[in-house]
N, C-alpha and C positions, 0 to 999 in steps of 0.2 A: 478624561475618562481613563488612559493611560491604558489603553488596549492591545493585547500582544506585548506589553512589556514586562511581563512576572517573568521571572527569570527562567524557568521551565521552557515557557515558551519559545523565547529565544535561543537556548540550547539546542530545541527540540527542528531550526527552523533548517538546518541541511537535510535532516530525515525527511522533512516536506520536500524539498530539493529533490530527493533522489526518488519518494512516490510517484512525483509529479511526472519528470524526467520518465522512468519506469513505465506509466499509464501511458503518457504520449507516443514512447517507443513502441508500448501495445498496439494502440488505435492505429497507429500510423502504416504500422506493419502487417495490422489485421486490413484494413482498405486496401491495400495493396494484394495481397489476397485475394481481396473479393473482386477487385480490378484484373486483377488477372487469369483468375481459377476459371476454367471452361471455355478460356481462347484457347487457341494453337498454341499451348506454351509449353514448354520442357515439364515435366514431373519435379527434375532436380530445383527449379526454381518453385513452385509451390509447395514443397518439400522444405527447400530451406527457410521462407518466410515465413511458414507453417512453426517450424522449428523457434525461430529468433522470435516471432511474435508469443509462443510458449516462454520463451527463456526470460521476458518481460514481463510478462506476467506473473512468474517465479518471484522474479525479483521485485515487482510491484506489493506482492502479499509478503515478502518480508520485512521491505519499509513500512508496510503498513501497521504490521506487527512492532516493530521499531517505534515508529509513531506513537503508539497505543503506551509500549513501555514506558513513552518518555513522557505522556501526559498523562499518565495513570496517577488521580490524585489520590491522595490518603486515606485510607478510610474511615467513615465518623465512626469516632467513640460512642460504644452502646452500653445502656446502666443495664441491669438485670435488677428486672422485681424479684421480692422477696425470695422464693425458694427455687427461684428459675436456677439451673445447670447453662452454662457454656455449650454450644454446638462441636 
């Protein structure tokens, strides 16, 4: 069936990499968080993983945009009936 092998896809597959990579860095940091947030902890520390877990997510939505770039296929050709106009 030769699946994942069109060339696109293999280009596209560090982009995967770095969503993936990205998302984990989220969750990972957001539990951490939630582990944390409302014991006796410092402010600066649920401050900074507040932060780092935003900054993953940042960069989760732009791999993912990335992603999309690089799988975005062609678009089908469309005939127009008779006296139809172009959009």
């Amino acid at each position: 069936m030769q699946l994942g092998t069109h060339e696109r896809y293999r280009k596209a597959a560090p982009i995967w990499a770095r969503l993936a990579v990205a998302l984990t860095g989220f969750w990972t940091l957001a539990a951490g968080l939630y582990l944390t947030a409302g014991h006796n902890t410092s402010p600066l520390i649920v401050i900074a993983l507040f932060t780092a877990a935003a900054a993953c997510l940042i960069v989760a939505i732009g791999a993912a945009a990335a992603v999309y770039r690089a799988l975005k296929p062609e678009p089908l050709p469309i005939t127009l009936e008779g006296g139809q106009q172009p959009l």
